[in-house]
N, C-alpha and C positions, 0 to 999 in steps of 0.2 A: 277785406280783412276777415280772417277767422277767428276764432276763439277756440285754445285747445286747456284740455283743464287734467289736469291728474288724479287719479282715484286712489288710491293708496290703499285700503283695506279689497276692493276687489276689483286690482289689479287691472286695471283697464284707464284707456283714456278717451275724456270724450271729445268730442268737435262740436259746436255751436256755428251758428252762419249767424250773419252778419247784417243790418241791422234787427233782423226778427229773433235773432238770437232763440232758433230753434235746435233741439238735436239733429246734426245731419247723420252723424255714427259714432256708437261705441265702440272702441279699437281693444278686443279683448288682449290681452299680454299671457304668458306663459303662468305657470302653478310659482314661477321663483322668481318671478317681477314685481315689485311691492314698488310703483311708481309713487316717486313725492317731486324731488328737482329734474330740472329735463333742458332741454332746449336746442333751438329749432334751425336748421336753414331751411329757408324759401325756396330759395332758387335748386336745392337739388333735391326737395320734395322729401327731406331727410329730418328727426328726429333722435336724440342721442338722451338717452335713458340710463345715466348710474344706481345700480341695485347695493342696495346697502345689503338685504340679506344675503346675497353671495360673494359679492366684493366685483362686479363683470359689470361692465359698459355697453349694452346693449344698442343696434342703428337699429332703429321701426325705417323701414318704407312709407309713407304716410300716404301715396297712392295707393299700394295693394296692401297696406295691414300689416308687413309681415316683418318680422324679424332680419334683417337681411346677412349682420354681421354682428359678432359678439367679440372681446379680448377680456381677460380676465385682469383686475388688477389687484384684486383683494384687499381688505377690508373695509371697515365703514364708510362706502364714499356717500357724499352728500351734494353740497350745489356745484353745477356744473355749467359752462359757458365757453361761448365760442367765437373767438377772436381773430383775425386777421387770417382762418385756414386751421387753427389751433384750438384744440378742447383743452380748457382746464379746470382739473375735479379736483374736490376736497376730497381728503380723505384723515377722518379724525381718529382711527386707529394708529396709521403712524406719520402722526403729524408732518401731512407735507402738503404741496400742491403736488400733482402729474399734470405733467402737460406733453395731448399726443398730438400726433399729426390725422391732421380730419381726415384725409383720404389714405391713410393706411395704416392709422391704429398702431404706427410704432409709436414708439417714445421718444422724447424729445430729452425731457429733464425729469426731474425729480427735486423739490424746495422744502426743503426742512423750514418748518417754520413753527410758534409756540404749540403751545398746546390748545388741541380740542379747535383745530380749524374749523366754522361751520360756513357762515355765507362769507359772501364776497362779491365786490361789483366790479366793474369797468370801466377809467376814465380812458376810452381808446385814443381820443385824438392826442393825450401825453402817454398812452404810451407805459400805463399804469394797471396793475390789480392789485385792489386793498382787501384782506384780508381779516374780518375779524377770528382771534383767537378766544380761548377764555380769559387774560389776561391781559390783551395786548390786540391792537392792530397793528398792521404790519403790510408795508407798501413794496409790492414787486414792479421790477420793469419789466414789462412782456419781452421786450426786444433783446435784452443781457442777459435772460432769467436769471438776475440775482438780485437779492432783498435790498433794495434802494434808503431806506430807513422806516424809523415804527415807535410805537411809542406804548410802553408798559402802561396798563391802566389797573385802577381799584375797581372796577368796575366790570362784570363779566359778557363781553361782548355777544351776543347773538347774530343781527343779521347786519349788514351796511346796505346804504343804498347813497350812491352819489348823486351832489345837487353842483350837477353840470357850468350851470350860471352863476354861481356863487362860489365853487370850488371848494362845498364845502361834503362833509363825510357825515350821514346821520346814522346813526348807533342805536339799534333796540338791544337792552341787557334785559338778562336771567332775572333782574333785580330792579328792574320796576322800572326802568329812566330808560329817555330820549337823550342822547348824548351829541353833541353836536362839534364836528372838528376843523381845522381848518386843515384843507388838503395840502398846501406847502408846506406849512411850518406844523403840521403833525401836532396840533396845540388844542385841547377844550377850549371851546369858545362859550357855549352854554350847557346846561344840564335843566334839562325839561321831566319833574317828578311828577306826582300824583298817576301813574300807570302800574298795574298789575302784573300786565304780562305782556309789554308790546311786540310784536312781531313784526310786521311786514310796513314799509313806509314809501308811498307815493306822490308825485307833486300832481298841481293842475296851477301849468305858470300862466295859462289863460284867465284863473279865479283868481290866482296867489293864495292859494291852498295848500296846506299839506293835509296828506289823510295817514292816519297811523291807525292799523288793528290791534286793540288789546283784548286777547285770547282773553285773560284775566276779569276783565269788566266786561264782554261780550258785548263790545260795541266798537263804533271807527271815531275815535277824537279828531275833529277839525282844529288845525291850527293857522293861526295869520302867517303868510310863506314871509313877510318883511322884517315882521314882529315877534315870531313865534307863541305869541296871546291864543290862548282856550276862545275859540268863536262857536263852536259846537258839537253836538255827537248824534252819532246815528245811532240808536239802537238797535244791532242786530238780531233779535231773540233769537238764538244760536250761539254758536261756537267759531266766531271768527277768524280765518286763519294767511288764506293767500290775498294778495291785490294785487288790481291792475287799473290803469286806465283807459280810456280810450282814445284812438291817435287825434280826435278832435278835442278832448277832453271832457269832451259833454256827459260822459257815462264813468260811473264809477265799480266795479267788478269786483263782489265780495265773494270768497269760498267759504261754506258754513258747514263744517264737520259735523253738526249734529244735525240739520236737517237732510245731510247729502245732496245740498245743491247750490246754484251758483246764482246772488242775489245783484241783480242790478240796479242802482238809485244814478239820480238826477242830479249834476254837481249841482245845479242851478239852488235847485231848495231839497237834498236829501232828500226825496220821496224814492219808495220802491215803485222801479218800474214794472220790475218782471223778476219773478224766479224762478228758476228752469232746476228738473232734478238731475243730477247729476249718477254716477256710482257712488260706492260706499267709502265717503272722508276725503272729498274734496280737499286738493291742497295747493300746487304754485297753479296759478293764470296765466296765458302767455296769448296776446293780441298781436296777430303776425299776419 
């Protein structure tokens, strides 16, 4: 396993090794690559990089460093993933999903969906990408690309992340709440407050943990994954922003925008293990 982390203010990405969690290289990017979402295939040693400041979808080589192919698709794109051969990017200027073809950068479709698309995750084995909007999530079928159903909310959606074994959809908002849905019937199940500014949310089904980063209170709130009950918090001294975990679950992977670097703790009892610097505004984590 590696560890690759995005830099966002200077435009580079870096690689960490595995379990010493040292820098192996900084992968400098171009003067108009402003890395934040990204993501990875393994097997063809490939990287796919959407630039929100020019609107273009960048392939890194991640063997030689190098840019290899670009297609332009303009405006704002944001989080981007890669499903069965298929890239698909938000793009919050004209609200839709694109979705291309990974090995030749045509286009497939185009998905009108609400407003202000930003994350979105993937339940692959149905066959699914949820979408939060500012308004509304919104459930596509990768396989029809058409909008399968969705459900308007009071609440302004920021990122999802799906909980696989429960089926169910967790929701960080603009406005302080842990939203929680159920994936078939499109339905609030609970509303999880007392957060600032949640961003990024991760399981550890080995602890029965959830870990949520709120930018806002610069820490990582532990929640009971059965109960969803407050069990505890880390506090980051920083600006917490990306997570990840690790594929044993033992490690938990903080990105801290204000110190520039990337903190590692111990699910077992929240201790930092190790903080390695990073470039300038660390942001998504990806354990590949």
């Amino acid at each position: 396993m590696k560890v690759y982390i995005s830099n966002y203010l200077s435009k580079s990405i870096s690689v960490l090794s595995y379990p010493k969690f040292e820098v192996e290289k900084q992968i400098d990017l171009d003067d108009n690559i402003n890395p934040h979402h990204f993501c990875i295939d393994k097997e063809k040693n490939l990287m796919y990089i959407p630039s929100s400041s020019d609107g273009i979808l960048y392939v890194l080589d991640i063997t030689t460093n190098n840019i290899i192919e670009s297609v332009s698709i303009g405006g704002n794109l944001n989080q981007i993933g890669l499903c069965k051969g298929e890239l698909f990017i938000s793009n919050e200027d004209s609200n839709s999903i694109y979705i291309l073809d990974q090995d030749t950068l045509n286009p497939i479709a185009v998905i009108g969906v609400d407003e202000m698309p930003h994350g979105f995750d993937f339940n692959e084995s149905e066959n699914k990408l949820y979408v939060s909007c500012i308004n509304s999530i919104v459930c596509i079928d990768t396989l029809s690309k058409c909008i399968d159903r969705k459900i308007d909310t009071d609440f302004k959606a920021w990122h999802v992340k799906i909980d696989k074994k429960k089926r169910e959809i967790y929701t960080s908002t603009l406005d302080g709440k842990l939203v929680i849905l159920d994936e078939m019937k499109m339905k609030v199940i609970s509303i999880i407050e007392d957060f600032l500014l949640p961003v990024e949310v991760c399981f550890s089904y080995s602890a029965k943990k959830i870990y949520v980063a709120d930018l806002g209170y610069k820490h990582i709130k532990i929640l009971d994954y059965d109960t969803g009950s407050y069990l505890d918090c880390i506090n980051v001294e920083g600006n917490p922003q990306g997570l990840a975990i690790s594929k044993d679950e033992k490690l938990l992977l903080v990105s801290d925008t204000q110190k520039n670097s990337i903190k590692i703790y111990n699910t077992n009892n929240n201790e930092l293990i190790k903080e390695v610097k990073t470039g300038k505004e660390p942001t998504t984590i990806l354990c590949v």
